[in-house]
LONUVEX-74761 format. One record per atom (N, C-alpha, C): x, y, z. Coordinates in steps of 0.05 Angstrom, whole numbers, padded with zeros to 5 digits, always signed. Layout:
! LONUVEX-74761
XYZ ...
//
This chain:
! LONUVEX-74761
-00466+01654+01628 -00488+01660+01647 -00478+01680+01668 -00498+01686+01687 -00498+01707+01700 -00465+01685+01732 -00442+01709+01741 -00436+01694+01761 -00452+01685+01778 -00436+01665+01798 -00458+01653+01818 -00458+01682+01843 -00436+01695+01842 -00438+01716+01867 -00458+01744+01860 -00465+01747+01834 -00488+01769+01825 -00519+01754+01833 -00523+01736+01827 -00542+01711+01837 -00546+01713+01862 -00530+01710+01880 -00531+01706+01909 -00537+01731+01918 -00519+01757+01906 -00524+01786+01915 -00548+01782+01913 -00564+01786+01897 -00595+01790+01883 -00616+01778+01901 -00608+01764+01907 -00626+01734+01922 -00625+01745+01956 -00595+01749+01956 -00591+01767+01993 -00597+01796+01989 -00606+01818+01973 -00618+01834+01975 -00643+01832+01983 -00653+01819+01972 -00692+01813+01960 -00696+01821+01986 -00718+01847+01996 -00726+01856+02016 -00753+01842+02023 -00761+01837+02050 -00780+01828+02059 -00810+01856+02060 -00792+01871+02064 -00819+01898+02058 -00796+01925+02042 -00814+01946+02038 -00800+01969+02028 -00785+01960+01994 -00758+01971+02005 -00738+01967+01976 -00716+01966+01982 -00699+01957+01969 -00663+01952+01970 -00663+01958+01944 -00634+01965+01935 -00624+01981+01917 -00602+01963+01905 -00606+01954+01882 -00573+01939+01872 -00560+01960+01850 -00575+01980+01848 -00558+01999+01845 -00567+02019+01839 -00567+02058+01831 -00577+02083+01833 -00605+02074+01824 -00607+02055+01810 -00630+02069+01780 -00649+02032+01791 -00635+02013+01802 -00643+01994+01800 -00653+01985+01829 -00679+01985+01840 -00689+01975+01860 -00702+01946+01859 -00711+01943+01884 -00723+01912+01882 -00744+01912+01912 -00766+01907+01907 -00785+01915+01925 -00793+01886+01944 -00812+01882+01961 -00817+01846+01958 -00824+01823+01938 -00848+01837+01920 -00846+01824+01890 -00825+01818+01869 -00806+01836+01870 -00782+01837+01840 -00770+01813+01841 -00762+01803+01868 -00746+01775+01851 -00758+01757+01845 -00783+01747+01854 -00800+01731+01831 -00816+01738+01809 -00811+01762+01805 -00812+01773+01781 -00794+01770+01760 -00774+01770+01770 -00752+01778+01754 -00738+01742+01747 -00743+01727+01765 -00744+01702+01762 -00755+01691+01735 -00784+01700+01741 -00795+01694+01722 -00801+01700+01693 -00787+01726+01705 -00779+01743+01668 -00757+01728+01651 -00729+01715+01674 -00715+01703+01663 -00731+01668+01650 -00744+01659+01667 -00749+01633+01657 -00774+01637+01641 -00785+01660+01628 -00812+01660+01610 -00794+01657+01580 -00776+01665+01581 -00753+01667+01548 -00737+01643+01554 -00736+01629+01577 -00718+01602+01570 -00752+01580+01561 -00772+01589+01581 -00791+01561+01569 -00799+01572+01537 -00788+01601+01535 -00803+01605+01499 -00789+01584+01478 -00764+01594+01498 -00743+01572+01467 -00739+01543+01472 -00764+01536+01501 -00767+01510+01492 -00783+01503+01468 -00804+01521+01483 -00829+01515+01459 -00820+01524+01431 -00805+01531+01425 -00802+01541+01404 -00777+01518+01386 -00756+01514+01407 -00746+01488+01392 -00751+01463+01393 -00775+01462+01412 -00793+01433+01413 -00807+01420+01391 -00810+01449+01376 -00834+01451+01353 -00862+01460+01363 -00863+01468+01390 -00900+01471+01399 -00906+01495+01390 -00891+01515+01382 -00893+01541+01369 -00869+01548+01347 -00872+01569+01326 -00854+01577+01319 -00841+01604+01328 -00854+01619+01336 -00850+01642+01348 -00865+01652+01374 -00851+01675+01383 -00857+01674+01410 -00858+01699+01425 -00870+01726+01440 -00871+01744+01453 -00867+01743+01483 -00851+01741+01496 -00853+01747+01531 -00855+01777+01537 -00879+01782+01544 -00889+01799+01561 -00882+01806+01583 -00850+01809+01601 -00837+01801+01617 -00831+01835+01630 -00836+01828+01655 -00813+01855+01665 -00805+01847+01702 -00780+01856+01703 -00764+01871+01698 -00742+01865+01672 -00742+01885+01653 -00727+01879+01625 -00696+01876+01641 -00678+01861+01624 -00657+01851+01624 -00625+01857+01609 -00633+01877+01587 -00621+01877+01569 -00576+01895+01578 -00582+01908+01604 -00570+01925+01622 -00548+01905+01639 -00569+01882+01645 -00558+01863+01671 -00532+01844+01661 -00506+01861+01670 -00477+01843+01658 -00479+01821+01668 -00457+01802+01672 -00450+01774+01683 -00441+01783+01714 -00445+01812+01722 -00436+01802+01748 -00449+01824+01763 -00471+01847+01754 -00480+01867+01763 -00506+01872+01748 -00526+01878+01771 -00552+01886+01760 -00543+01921+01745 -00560+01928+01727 -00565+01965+01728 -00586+01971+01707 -00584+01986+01704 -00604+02004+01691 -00637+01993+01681 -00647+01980+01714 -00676+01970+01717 -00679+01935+01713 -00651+01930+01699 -00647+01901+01695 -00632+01889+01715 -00649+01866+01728 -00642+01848+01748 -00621+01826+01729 -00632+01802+01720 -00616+01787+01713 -00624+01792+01680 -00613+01785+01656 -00604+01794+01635 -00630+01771+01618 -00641+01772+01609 -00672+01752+01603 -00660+01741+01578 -00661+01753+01552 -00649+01746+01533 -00625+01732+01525 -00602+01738+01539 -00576+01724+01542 -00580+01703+01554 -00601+01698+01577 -00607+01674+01591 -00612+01652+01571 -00638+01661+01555 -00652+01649+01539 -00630+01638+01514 -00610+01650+01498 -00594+01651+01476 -00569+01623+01496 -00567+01629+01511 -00547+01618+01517 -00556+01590+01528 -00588+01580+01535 -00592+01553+01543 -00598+01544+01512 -00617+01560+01488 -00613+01555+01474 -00586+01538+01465 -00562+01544+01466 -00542+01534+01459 -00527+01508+01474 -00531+01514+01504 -00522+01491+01525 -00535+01471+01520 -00568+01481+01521 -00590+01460+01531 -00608+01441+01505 -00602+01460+01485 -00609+01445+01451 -00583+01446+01438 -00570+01447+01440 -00542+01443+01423 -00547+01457+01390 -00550+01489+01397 -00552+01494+01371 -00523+01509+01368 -00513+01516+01347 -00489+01521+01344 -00488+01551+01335 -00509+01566+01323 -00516+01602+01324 -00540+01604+01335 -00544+01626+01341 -00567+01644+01351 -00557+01669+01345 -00566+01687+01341 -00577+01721+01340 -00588+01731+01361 -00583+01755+01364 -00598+01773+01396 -00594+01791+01371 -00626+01806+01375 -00623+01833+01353 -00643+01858+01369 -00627+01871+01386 -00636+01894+01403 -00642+01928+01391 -00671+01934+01392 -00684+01955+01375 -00688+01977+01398 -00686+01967+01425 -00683+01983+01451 -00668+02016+01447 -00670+02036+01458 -00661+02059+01446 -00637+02066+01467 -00629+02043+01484 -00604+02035+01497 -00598+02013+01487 -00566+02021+01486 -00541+01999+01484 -00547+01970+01508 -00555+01954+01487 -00564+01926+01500 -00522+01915+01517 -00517+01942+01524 -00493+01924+01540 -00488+01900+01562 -00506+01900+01570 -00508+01873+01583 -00499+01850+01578 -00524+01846+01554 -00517+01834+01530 -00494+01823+01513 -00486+01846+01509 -00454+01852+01501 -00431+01833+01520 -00435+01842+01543 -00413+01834+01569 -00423+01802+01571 -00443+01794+01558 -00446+01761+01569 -00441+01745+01548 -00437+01756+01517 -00438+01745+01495 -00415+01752+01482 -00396+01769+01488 -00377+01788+01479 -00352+01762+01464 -00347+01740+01484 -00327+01728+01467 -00337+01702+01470 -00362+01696+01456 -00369+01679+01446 -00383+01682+01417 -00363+01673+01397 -00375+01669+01374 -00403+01662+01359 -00414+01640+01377 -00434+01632+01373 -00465+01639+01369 -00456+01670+01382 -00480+01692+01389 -00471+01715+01368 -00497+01719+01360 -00488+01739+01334 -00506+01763+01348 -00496+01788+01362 -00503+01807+01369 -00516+01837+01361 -00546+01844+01347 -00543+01867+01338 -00556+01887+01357 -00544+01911+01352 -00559+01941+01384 -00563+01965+01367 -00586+01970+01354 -00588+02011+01357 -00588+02013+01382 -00586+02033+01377 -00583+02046+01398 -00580+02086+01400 -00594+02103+01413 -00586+02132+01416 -00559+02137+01431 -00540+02148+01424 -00511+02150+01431 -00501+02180+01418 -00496+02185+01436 -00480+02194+01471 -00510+02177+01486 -00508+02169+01504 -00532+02163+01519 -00529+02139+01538 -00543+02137+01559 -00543+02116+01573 -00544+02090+01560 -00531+02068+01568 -00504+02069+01591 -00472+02083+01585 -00479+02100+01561 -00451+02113+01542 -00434+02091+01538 -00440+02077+01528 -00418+02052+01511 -00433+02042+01493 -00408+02026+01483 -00421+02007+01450 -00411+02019+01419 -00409+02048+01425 -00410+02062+01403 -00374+02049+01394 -00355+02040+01402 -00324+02033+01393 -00326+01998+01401 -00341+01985+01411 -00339+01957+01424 -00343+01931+01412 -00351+01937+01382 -00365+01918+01366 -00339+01897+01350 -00354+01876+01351 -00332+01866+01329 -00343+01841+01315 -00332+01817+01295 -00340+01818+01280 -00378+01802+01289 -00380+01784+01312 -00397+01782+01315 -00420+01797+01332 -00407+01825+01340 -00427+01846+01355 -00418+01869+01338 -00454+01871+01325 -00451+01897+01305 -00464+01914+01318 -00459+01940+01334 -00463+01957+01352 -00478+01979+01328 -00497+01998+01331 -00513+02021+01310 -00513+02038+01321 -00487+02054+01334 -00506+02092+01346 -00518+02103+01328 -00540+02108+01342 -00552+02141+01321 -00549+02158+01342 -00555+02181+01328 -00561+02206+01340 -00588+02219+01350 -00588+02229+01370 -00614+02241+01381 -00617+02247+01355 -00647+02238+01359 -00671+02258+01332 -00678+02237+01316 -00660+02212+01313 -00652+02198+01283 -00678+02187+01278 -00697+02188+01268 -00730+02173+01259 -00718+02156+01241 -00749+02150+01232 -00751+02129+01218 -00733+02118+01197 -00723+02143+01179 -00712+02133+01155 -00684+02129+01162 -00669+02134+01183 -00651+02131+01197 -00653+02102+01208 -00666+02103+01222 -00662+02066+01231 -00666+02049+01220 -00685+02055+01189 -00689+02038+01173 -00664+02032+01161 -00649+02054+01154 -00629+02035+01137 -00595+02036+01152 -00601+02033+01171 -00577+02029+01201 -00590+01997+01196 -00616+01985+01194 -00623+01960+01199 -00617+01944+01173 -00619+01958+01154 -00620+01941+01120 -00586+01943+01111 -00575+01972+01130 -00546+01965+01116 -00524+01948+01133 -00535+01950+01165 -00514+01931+01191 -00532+01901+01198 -00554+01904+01194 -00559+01879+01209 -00561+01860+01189 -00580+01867+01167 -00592+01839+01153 -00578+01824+01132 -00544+01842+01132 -00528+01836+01118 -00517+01816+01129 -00510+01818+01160 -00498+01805+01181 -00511+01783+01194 -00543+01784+01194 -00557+01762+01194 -00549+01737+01174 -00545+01748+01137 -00545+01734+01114 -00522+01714+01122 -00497+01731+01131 -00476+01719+01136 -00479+01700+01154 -00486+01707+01178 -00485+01691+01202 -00507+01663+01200 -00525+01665+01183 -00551+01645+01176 -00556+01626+01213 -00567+01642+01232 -00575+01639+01252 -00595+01612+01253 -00597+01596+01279 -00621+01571+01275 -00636+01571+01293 -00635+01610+01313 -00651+01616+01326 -00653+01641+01326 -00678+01659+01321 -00665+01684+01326 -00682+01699+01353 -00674+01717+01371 -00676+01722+01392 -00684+01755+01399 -00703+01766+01405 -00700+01796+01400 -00701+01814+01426 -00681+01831+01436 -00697+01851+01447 -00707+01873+01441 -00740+01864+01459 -00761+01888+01441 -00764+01912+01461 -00751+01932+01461 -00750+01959+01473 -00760+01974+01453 -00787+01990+01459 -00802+02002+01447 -00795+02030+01458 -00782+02040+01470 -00770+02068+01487 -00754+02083+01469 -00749+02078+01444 -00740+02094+01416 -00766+02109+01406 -00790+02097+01415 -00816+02119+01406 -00814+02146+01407 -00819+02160+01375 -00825+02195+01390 -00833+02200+01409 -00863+02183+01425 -00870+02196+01447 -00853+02188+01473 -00832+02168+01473 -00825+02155+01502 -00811+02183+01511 -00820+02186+01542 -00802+02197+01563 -00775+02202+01559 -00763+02173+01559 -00739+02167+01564 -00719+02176+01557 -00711+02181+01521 -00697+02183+01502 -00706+02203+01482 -00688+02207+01468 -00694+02228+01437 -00698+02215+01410 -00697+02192+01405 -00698+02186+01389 -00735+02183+01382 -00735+02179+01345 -00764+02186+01339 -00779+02168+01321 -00785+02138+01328 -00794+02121+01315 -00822+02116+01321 -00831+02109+01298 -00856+02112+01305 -00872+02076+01302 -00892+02080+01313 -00909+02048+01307 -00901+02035+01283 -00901+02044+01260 -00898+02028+01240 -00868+02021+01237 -00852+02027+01249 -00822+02022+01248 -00820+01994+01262 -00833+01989+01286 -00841+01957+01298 -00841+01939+01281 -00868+01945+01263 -00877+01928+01256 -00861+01924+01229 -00850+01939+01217 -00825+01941+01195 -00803+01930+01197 -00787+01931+01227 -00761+01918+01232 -00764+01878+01245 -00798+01881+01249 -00803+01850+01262 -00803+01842+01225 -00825+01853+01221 -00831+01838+01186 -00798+01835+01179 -00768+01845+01181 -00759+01846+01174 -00738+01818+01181 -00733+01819+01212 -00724+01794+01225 -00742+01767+01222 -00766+01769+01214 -00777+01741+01206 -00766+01739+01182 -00768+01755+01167 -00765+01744+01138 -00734+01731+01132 -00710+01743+01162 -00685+01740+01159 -00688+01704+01171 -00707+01702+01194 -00703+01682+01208 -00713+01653+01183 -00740+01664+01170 -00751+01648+01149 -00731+01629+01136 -00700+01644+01128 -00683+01644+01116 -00664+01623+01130 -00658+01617+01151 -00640+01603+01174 -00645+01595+01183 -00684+01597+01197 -00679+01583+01229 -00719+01568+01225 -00716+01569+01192 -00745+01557+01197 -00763+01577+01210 -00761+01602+01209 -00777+01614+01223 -00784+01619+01251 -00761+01618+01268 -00762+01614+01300 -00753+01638+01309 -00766+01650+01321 -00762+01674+01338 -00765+01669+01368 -00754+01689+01380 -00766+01684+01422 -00760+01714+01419 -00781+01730+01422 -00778+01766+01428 -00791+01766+01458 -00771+01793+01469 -00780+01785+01495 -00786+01831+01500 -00790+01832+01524 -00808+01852+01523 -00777+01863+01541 -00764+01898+01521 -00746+01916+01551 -00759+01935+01556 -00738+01955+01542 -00756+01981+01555 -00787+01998+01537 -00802+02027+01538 -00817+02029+01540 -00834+02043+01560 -00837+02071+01564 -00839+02081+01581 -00865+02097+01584 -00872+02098+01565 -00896+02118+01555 -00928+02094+01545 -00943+02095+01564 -00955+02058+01568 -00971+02065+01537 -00983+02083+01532 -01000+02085+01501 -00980+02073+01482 -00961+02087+01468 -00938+02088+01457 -00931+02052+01453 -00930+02051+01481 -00914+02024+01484 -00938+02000+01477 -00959+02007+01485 -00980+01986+01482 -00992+01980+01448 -00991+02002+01430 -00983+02005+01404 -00963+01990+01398 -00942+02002+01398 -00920+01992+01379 -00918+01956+01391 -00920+01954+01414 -00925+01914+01418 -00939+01904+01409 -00954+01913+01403 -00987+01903+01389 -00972+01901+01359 -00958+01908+01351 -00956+01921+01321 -00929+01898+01312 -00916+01897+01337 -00895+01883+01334 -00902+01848+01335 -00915+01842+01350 -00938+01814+01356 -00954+01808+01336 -00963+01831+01319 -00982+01823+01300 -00957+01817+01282 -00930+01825+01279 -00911+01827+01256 -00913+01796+01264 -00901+01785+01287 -00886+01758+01290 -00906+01744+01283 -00938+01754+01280 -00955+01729+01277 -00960+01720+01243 -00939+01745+01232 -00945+01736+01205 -00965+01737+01185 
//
């Protein structure tokens, strides 16, 4: 989990008006920390409901995304780390013994990485566009964090089989009894953000693809939670596309 002294920073920033800065790219206004609160506990109550049995699958609609936020430092728009939160009570709080985090974000889910890095238990996958912000990941992987640079430009048929030849091989192996996603839709041709060029149906191709992995291991249990995404058409598409995937 996140230290207790990143916690407390966060908490003694939180401005009463205006903004504070936890770091270049990462502000926090009077709303963000109960936002961001709540982004973290919308993916811990998913994988209640989800290992309760009240659902099988699950979408949080959550922002500020998480996927950036190490164990001891906010950055790149992520306050506290949502997904790792969620994977990791999964494990404390239900005593399951794997989970999966499978990040489609067109940044290196390092955060992620830094909170799950030497624990076995978490089976880690990241595309990712590389050279690119946060510039790591591309040498960091091992056997249970399978790291994917592509290259500016890389579309569809590129990520498709970065996903059929690193992940679902690594899923087969790992046979997960939860699986966990971050959904960063900011790999779209149209996002702002980044160069890379995926389009709507790639969503809904890589979700159809993690259910059918999860079908396989976890009874069908997903918790996808919402990162980046920058371009609101774009983004409001490919979620839609990815929601209709998890609904099966």
């Amino acid at each position: 989990m996140h230290e207790d002294a990143h916690i407390d920073f966060v908490h003694e920033s939180a401005p009463d008006e205006d903004y504070a800065f936890l770091d270049p790219d990462t502000s926090l206004n009077p709303r963000s920390l109960p936002a961001a609160l709540r982004a973290a506990g919308a993916v811990v109550e998913a994988v209640d409901r989800v290992l309760g049995g009240s659902a099988t699958r699950a979408f949080c609609a959550v922002r500020p995304p998480g996927h950036h936020a190490t164990r001891a430092r906010a950055m790149g728009f992520c306050v506290f780390n949502n997904v790792a939160v969620g994977a990791l009570h999964a494990l404390e709080a239900h005593g399951l013994e794997r989970v999966a985090i499978l990040d489609f974000d067109v940044h290196h889910g390092n955060g992620t990485e830094d909170m799950i890095r030497d624990d076995p238990r978490v089976l880690f996958g990241s595309t990712f566009q590389h050279p690119y912000y946060p510039f790591c990941g591309a040498d960091s992987g091992n056997e249970h964090v399978i790291n994917v640079p592509l290259p500016a430009m890389t579309g569809s048929a590129g990520f498709r089989a970065a996903v059929e030849r690193h992940w679902l091989p690594a899923l087969e192996r790992f046979e997960p009894q939860l699986v966990l996603v971050s959904a960063g839709f900011d790999a779209h041709r149209d996002d702002p953000l980044a160069y890379l060029q995926l389009e709507d149906d790639d969503y809904e191709w890589v979700t159809r693809r993690l259910v059918e992995a999860a079908e396989r291991s976890a009874g069908g249990r997903i918790v996808s939670t919402l990162e980046g995404g920058y371009n609101t058409v774009a983004l409001a598409r490919s979620a839609a596309r990815h929601v209709h995937a998890l609904d099966g």
